[in-house]
Structures are given as C-alpha cells and as structure tokens.
N, C-alpha and C positions, 0 to 999 in steps of 0.2 A: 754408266754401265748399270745394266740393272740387277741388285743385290738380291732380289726378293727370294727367292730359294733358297738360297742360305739361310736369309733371316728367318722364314718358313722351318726351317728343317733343323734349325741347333739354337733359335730364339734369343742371338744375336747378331751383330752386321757384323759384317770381313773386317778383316783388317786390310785387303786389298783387293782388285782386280788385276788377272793379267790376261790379256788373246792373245791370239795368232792366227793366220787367216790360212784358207786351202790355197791351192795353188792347182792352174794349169801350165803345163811345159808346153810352148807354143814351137822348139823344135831340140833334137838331144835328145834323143830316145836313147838310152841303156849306154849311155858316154861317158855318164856320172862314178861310176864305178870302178870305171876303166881310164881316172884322171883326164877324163877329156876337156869338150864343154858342151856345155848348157844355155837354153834362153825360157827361165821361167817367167812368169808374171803371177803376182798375189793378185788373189779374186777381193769379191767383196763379203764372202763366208766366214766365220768367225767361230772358234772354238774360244771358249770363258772360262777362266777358272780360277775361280773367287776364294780367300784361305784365310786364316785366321791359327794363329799357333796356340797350342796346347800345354798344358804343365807337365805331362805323362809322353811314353811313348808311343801312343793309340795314333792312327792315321784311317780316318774314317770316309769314305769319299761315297758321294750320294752324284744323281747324273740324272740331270732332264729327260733324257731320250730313254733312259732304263726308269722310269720313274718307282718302279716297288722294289729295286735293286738297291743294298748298302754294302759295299764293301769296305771288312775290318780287316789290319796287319798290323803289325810293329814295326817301326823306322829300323829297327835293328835286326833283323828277321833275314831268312836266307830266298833268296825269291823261290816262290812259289806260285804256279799258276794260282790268282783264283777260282769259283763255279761261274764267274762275270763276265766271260773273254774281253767287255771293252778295259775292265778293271786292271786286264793284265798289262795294257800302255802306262797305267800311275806306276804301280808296284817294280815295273822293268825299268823306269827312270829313277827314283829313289833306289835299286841295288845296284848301276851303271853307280851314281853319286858317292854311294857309300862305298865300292868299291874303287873308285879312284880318290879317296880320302875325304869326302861331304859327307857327314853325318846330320840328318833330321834330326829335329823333336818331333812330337805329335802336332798332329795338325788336323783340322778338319777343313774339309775342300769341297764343293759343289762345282759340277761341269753344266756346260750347257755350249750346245754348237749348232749351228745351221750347216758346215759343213758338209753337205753330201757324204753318207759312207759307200763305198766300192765302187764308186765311179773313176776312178784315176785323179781324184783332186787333193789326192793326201789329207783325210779326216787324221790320218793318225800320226802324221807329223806336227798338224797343227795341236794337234794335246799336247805331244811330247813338249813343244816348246811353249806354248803356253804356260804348262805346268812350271816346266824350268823358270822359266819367266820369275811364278810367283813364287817360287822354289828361291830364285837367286835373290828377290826382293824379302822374305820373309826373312832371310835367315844372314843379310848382307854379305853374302860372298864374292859383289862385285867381278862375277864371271864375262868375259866379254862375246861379243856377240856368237864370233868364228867357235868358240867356245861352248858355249848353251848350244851350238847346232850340231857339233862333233858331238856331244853327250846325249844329244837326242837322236843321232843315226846308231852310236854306240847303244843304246838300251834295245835299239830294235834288233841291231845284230845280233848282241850277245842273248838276249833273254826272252825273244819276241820271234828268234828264229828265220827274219827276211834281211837277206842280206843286200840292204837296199845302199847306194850311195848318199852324198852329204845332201845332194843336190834341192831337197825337200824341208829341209831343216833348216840352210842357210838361206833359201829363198823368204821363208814365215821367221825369221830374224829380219833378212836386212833388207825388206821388200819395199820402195818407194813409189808412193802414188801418183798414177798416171805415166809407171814406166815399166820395161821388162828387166831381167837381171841375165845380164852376160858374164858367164858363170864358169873361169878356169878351176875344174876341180882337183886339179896339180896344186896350183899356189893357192887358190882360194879366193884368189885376187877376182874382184868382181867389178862392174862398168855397168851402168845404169842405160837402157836404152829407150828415149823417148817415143813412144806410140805415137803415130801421124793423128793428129787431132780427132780428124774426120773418118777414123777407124772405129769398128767395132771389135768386141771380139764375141760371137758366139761358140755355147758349149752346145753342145746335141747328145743328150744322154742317151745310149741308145737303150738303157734297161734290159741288155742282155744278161741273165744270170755267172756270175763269175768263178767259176771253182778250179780249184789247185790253182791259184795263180803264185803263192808263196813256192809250191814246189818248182813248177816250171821258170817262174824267177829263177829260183837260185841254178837251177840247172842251165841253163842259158852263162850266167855267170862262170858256173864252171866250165861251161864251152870256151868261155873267151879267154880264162887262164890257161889251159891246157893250150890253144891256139900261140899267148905267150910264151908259152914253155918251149914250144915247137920252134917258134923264130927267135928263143932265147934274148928274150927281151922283159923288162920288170911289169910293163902295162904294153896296153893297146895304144896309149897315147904316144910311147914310141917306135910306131910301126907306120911303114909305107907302105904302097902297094905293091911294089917292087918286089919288100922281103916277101911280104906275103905270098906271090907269088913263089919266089922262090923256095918257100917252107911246106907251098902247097903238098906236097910228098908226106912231109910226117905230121899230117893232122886229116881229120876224116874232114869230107866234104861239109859235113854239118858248123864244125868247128871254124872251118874257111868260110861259110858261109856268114859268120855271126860277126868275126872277125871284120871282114871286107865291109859289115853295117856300120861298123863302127867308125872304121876309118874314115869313109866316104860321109858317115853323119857328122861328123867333126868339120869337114870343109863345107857340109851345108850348113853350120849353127852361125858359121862365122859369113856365108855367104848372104844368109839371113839379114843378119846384123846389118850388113853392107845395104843390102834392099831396102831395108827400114828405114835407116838414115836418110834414104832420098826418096822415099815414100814412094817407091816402087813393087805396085800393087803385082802387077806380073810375074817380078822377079821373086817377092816373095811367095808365090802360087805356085812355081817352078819348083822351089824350094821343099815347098811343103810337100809337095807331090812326089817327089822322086824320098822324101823319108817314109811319106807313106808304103809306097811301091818295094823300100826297101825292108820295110815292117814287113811284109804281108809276106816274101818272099826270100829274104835274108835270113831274118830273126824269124819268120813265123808266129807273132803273136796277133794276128788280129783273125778277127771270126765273120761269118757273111754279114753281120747286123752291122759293126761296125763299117766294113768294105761299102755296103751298100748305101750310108749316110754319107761317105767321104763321097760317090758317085751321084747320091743324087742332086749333094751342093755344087757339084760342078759341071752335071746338065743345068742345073738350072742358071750359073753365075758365069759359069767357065773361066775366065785366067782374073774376069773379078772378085774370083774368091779363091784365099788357101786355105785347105782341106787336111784334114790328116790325123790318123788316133793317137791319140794323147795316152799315157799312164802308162803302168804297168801290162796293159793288154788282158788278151782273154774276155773281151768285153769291154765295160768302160764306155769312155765318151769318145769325140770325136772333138777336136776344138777348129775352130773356122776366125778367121778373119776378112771382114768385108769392109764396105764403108756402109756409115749410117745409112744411107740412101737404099742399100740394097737388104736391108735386115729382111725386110718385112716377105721381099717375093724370096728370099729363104730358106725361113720361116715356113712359110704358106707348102713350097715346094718339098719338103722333107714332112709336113702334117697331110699332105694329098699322098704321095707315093711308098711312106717309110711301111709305112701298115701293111699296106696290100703286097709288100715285096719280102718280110719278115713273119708279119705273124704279131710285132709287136707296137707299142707304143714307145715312142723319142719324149722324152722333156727338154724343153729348149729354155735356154739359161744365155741371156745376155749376159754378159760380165764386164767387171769394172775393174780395174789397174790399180787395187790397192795398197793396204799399207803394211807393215812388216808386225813385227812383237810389238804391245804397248803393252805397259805395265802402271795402275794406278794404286798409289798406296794411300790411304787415308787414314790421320790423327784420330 
C-alpha cells in the first residue's frame, strides 16, 4: 500500500494501513433496514487509511481528494460538524466509539480512495470501515468483524444523519473475492455466493446530479415503519402480502406501496441467489428487472437518466443482460450483469444512445468481485 502522503504530510511512515472497498448491491434495494436481505458484491475501489498514533489528544486528518483541506479535533470532543463535510465521516465514527465506551488518543490519519463519491457505491461506508479498521488495529480492541460494521452504520445514523441500514458496512468487512454476499440483515448471518466465471459485472454511471437523497431516504423509511405499525408488526421482514393487504385500510397508498417493494424484493434477493447458482442468465434478468420496475414505481427512486440506461442495456442484450439501479437512488448508477462476451456491444450501445436520449454522459466501470477490510500494520 502505498504510504507516501502521509510520509509527505507529517515527515514520517504510518504505523499502518487499513481499506475497505465500495460496493454495488446487485439486488435488495431498501431491505437492509427493514431486516430483510441483501446480495452485495465489493468492487475493486478502495478507500485507505493509513494512521500513526500520537502522545496528545489532536486527531489530524489530511485527504487526497481534498488536497488543501486539514481537519483538526480532540478524540474527546462532543461531535461537531466540521467546515470539511468529507471530514464529518472521521469525526462521526470516533463519537459513535467514544460513545459506546472506545476512547482514542491522538492520531494522525491520511485518506486516500478511488471510490466513486454519489454514485450508489458507498464511498462513505468504505471510510467508515476502513477507518475502524485502523481504529481497531491502532489501539488493539480486537472488535469483530459484525461489529466494526454495526459501529460504522451506527456513526452515520446517529451523527451523519442517513439512516441507512448495516447492509454497506458488513459487505466492505466481510466481502470475499470473486463472490457476492447474501446478506440476512435479521441474524447478520451471511453465505458467500459464487459469480459464474464467465460473468461480468458492469456499472453504468449515469452522472445524473443527486440531491436530497439523504431526506428522501429517510422519508421512505419512515413510510415503511408507519406501514409496520399499521399491520402491527416489528419490521417488514415479518409481513406477507396477505397482511398487507389486509392493513391496506390504515396506511396511505404511498405507504402500501413502499411496503409491497419490500416484501416482493426479499423473494427476489433469494430468487436471485437461486439463478446464480445455476448460472442462469435469464432468470437472473427476470430478477433484476421486475426490482427495477418495482424501484421506479413502488419506491419511486429512480429518475429518466437512470430508467433510460436500464432500457438501453436491454435493447441492446435483452434477457442476456440484468439491468437495474443500484443505490440509494435519485440518480446514481445502474449495475448490469452480462457475460464477457457481450461487454463490449454494451458498452458501444449505452456510449451511441445514453447522450442523445438524456442530455448526459454514462461512465462505464467494469467491476470486479473483490475483497472485504484488510488491515496492514507495520514494525
């Protein structure tokens, strides 16, 4: 890993390294929250962050991408935004720590990520754990994995203000390369599923600008508790269609409708699963397609730029390719699955039509099935 910014910017080496990779959710849209499940995969993008501890309580943090940015705090300090907004992902996992009884020393830290930020690949869970990472290796707390990730969803609830599920934190923990992660966010309990060799996976950014996606998150969430409440139930994970029907009466249509995504996407994360395993290209396109259809029209989070890339990869591939917007929505990427063989007509097909039907430019991102947290400490 390479240290050289640090050594640059405090005029000695780390005492360690630790990443964490972005991740796309290839199906489980808004499930994670609602204890359902999930099937992420870790990309091949990497957030860094290299530490070195201190005598004092100063926590200095410098950042590749902000390069004339240094943000100063105390380990013992009440959280406070910084003037840095990336800086407020350190500061909100050191008060999440401190608050459930981890107390720092000083430290000085250096980030550096290739991460995508706003695309839906989770740049800001891959810090959170990262961080922890070198957090749990500086100061030997021997935190375990389900652990570092529950503390890095916990800093964004509490102090970061997205009330996102675990599903992002426990993927860039326990993410194993060259597979996806099927992901009960009930027990936690997780199953490894092998990608078909001769699969790809592309990302298709569609560079649409993304704003209030934090508000419209959480407001969605709150649809789908209110929906629980309605069928007096603790989550959406135990709810059929049946009740739901039946509860239809005391919850607005909106609420029904977020609800009914949720349900219906839980039986496709697992139908998924089943497709994969027998490297059934179809079944998983079926799959993908009916979360999209249920995104656009259920939940209501996707916008014409993204609609429009999920359409044009499937003129052009049709049931050889699954399609469908990934992330938190509002913009974002779109993730596809093809086989090697079809990357390229695409590719080609989304770079001829995305322009002329939006207005914008896609960045297309082949991706790779990587690896979870690593942590390097050095003598």
């Amino acid at each position: 890993m390479n240290t050289t910014l640090f050594n640059q910017q405090f005029g000695v080496s780390p005492e360690g390294v630790a990443s964490a990779p972005g991740r796309v959710n290839l199906i489980g849209e808004f499930t994670d929250y609602n204890n359902g499940w999930v099937l992420p995969c870790a990309l091949q993008f990497r957030c860094h962050v290299a530490w070195r501890r201190r005598e004092d309580s100063e926590i200095t943090v410098i950042s590749r991408e902000y390069a004339h940015d240094v943000d100063r705090f105390h380990s013992h300090d009440t959280y406070l935004p910084s003037t840095q907004p990336w800086a407020n992902y350190v500061r909100a996992v050191v008060a999440i720590l401190r608050a459930e009884g981890y107390t720092c020393q000083g430290l000085d830290l250096a980030l550096w990520s290739d991460v995508p930020q706003g695309r839906g690949l989770s740049s800001s869970a891959a810090l959170e754990v990262a961080l922890l990472g070198a957090l749990n290796a500086a100061f030997a707390w021997q935190l375990s994995a389900t652990e570092l990730a529950r503390l890095g969803q916990l800093s964004e609830n509490v102090f970061i203000g997205c009330q996102c599920g675990i599903m992002d934190q426990l993927i860039a923990v326990k993410a194993q390369r060259g597979t996806a992660l099927l992901l009960d966010c009930q027990s936690l309990q997780t199953t490894s599923v092998s990608l078909p060799n001769d699969w790809s996976i592309v990302i298709l950014d569609s560079n649409y600008p993304r704003q209030l996606v934090d508000s419209e998150y959480n407001a969605r969430r709150t649809d789908c508790e209110s929906a629980c409440a309605a069928m007096a139930i603790p989550s959406l994970r135990d709810a059929t269609m049946d009740l739901l029907h039946s509860a239809r009466g005391a919850m607005t249509d909106q609420q029904y409708q977020r609800a009914r995504h949720v349900i219906e996407e839980n039986q496709r994360v697992n139908a998924t699963v089943s497709a994969l395993r027998a490297a059934d290209m179809p079944g998983v396109a079926h799959e993908l397609a009916e979360g999209h259809r249920s995104l656009v029209n259920g939940f209501e989070v996707t916008v014409p730029a993204t609609n429009a890339l999920v359409a044009i990869a499937k003129e052009a591939l049709g049931e050889r390719v699954a399609a469908r917007q990934t992330g938190g929505g509002f913009g974002g990427a779109v993730v596809c699955l093809c086989h090697h063989s079809d990357v390229h007509q695409l590719v080609t097909a989304v770079n001829r039509h995305y322009t002329a039907r939006t207005g914008l430019e896609a960045t297309t991102v082949v991706g790779e099935a990587s690896a979870g947290l690593e942590v390097r400490s050095y003598d």
